[in-house]
N, C-alpha and C positions, 0 to 999 in steps of 0.2 A: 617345806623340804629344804634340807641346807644345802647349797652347792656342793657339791663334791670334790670339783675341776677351778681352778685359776688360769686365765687364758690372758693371756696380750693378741690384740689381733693390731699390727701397726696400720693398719686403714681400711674405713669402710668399705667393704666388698658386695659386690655384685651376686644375682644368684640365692635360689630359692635354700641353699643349704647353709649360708651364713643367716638368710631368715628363720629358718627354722634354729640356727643354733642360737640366734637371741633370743626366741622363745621359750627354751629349755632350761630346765631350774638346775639341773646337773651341775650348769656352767657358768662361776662369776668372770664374764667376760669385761674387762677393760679396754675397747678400742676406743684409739686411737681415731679424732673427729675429722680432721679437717686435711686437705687436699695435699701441705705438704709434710713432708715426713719428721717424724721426733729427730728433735737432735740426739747427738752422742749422749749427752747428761740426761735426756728425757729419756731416750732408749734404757741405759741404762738402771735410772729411776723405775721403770716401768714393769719392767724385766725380773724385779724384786719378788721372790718366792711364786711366781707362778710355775704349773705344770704344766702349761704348753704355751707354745709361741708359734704363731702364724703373721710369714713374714716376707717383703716383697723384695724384688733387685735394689731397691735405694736405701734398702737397711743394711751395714755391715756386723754381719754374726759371729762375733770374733769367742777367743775365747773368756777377754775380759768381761764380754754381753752372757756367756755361760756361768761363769762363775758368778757373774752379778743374781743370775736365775737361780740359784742353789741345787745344789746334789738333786731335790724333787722335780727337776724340769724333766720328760717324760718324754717329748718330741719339739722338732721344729721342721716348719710347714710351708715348706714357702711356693708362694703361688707362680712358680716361673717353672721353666724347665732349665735351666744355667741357674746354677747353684756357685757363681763365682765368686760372692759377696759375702758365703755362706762355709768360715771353717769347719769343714767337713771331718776332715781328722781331729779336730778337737772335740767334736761331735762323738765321734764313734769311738775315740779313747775316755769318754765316759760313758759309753754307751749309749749314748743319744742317737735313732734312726732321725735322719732328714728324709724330708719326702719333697715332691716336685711333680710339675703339671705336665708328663710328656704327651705327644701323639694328637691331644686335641687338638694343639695348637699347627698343627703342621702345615693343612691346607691355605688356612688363612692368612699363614706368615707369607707362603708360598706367594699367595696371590699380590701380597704388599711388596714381595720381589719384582713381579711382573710390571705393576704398577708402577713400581721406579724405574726399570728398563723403557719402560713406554714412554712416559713422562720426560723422562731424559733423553732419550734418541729423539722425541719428537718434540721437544722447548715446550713440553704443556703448561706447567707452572708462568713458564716466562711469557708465553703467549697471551697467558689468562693474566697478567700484570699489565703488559703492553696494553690492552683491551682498556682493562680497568682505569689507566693512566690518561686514556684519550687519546693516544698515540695511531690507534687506528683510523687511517685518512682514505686509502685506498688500498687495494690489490695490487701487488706487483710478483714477479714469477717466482723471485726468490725468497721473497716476505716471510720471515721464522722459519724458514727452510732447515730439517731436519734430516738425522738420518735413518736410511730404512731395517726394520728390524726382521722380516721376511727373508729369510733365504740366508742371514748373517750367519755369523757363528758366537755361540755362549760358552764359556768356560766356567765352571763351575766349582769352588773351593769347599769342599766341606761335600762326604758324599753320604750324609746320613738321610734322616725320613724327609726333613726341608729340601734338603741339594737333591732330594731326587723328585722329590713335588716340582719343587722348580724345573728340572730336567723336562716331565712329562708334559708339562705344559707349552714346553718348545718346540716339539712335534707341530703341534698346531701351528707354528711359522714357519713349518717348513727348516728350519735350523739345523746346522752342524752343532753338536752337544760334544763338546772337552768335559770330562770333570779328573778331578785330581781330589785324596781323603790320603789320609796317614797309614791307613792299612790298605790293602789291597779291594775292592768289592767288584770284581768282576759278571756276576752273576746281579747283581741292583744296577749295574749299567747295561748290560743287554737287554735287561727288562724295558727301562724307557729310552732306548737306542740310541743311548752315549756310550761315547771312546774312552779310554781310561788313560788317561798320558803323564808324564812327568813335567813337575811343578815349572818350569820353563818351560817348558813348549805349551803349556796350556796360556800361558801368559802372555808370550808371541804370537799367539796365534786368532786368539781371541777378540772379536770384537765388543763384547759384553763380558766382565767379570764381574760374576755374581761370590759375594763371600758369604759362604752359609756353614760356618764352621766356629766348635765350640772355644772360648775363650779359656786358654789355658797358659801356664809358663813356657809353654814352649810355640803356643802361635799369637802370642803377643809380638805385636812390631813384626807379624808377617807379611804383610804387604806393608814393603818400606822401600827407601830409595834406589836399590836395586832390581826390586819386583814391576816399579814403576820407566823403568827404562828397560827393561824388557819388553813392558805393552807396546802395541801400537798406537803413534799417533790419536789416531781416533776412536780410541778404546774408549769406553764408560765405564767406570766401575761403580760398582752397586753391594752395598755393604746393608745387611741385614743382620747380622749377626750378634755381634758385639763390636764399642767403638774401637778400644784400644786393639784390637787385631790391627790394625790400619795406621801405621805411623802419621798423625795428622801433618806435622811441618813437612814431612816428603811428601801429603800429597797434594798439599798446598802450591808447593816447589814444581810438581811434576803440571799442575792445572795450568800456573803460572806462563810455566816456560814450553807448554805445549805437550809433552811427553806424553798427557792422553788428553780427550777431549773433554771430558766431564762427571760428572759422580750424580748417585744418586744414593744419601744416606738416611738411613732409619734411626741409624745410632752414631754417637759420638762419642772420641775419646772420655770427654767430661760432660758430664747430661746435666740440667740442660745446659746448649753449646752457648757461650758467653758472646754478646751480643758485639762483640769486637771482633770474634773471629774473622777474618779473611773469607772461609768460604760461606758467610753469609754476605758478602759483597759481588760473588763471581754468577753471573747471569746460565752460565754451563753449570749451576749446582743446586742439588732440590734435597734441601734438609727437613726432616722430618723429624716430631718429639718423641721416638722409640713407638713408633702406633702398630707395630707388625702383626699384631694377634688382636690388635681392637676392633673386633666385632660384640657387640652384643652377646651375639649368642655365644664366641668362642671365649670369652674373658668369664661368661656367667658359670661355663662350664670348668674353665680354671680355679673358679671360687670354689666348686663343688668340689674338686678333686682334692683341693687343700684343705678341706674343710673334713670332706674320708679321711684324709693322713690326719688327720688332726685326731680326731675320733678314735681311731686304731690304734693310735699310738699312745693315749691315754688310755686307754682298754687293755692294754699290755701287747696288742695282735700285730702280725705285720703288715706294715706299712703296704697299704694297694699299690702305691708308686713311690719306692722307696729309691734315693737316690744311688745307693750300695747296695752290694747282696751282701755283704760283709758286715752288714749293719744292722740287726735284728731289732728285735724289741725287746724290751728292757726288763 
């Protein structure tokens, strides 16, 4: 049987539905081997007359990567839910649907919030250094003495399906819950028994700001040197979302000079974060390689969902999780 379909998949994925699509004679699949990602000239090399593309956050989808793919490119699939990497109007003014992983990933992300709040309020990272270094001789009252996260208060940036995961799980500490979202969602905050407040007083007020809000031109460089001297003192912030929301040299500045107490990040302006930065030097700071959604199970299910868009989309049907409604199929 002759293939039908030409697919670029930019990295081996997880998940029983890219096994099954290597299996399939339908589809001469070209992925992409090895851990890090095609450059710009490979991308683009690669990208050469195939009908779909299945594609991750460290690809940029531009439209010179479209035109590279020719008038027959059919869909592009990309296994994230932030499509930021991903020209989307260049997409849909050829009629190209994108599709994207929502909803699975929520809890999971949720819980790598919490994990960072914890970890940070309570020096885990740093503790489990100290240990490992030998440095532990004895007990004393104050010894990595953390702050407490029980009874605090969370403010919350971003009040979609993540910021209210995140929300729900704060009940359980007893917590005052701030969240602030660009539209109004009154009715998703009384559900998990958060207050709805404006972007300053959620920021003054807050002992934990958690950013769970999508990367866009207009909440780039939202938490920046202003947003950071509004916090308190002993504020954490905890960035799960995307890096560049987060002005990094303001909040280098703000760590520096005291303005909050510490961070706890998933992401960074520049992935990965360059081994010179500053806040891989600051013992108040717990950087992570973007791991939000890295479960097993949650990343196998992302493969699956990318791999449905993938399918439907070269089928002519719509996209199960299509990033637009405006964006049909072709």
């Amino acid at each position: 049987m002759t293939a039908s379909y030409r697919v670029f998949v930019t990295r081996v994925l997880p998940g029983e539905g890219f096994a099954e699509l290597r299996k399939d004679p339908a589809f001469d699949l070209d992925v992409w081997p090895v851990d890090f990602p095609p450059t710009r000239e490979e991308l683009l090399q690669h990208v050469a007359g195939v009908d779909g593309l299945v594609c991750l956050i460290t690809d940029a989808i531009d439209a010179a990567v479209l035109d590279a793919a020719g008038e027959q490119l059919k869909v592009v699939s990309q296994m994230a839910v932030g499509v930021d990497n991903v020209d989307v109007a260049a997409c849909s003014a050829r009629g190209i649907p994108v599709g994207n992983t929502p909803g699975v990933l929520t809890e999971t992300t949720a819980d790598m919030a919490w994990a960072l709040i914890l970890s940070s309020a309570r020096r885990v990272v740093e503790a489990a250094e100290y240990v490992k270094a030998g440095q532990w001789q004895t007990w004393t009252p104050t010894q990595m003495a953390g702050v407490d996260v029980f009874g605090s208060t969370l403010g919350v940036i971003g009040f979609g399906a993540i910021g209210q995961a995140i929300a729900r799980r704060a009940q359980g500490f007893g917590m005052r819950v701030l969240c602030w979202n660009r539209t109004s969602r009154p009715d998703e905050a009384a559900a998990v028994g958060a207050e709805q407040c404006d972007f300053d007083d959620l920021l003054s007020q807050s002992d934990f700001v958690c950013v769970s809000i999508a990367l866009t031109d207009d909440t780039r460089n939202l938490i920046d040197a202003r947003a950071f001297e509004l916090m308190q003192p002993g504020a954490i912030l905890v960035n799960t979302a995307r890096g560049p929301i987060v002005d990094e040299e303001a909040l280098v500045d703000a760590l520096r000079g005291g303005a909050i107490a510490g961070a706890g990040l998933d992401v960074t302006a520049v992935e990965p974060l360059s081994m010179d930065s500053p806040l891989l030097q600051m013992n108040n700071v717990v950087v992570l390689p973007h791991i939000g959604s890295a479960s097993l199970a949650t990343r196998s299910k992302m493969a699956d969902m990318a791999v449905a868009n993938l399918r439907a989309g070269l089928a002519g049907e719509a996209l199960p999780h299509a990033v637009s409604p405006a964006v049909g199929s072709r």
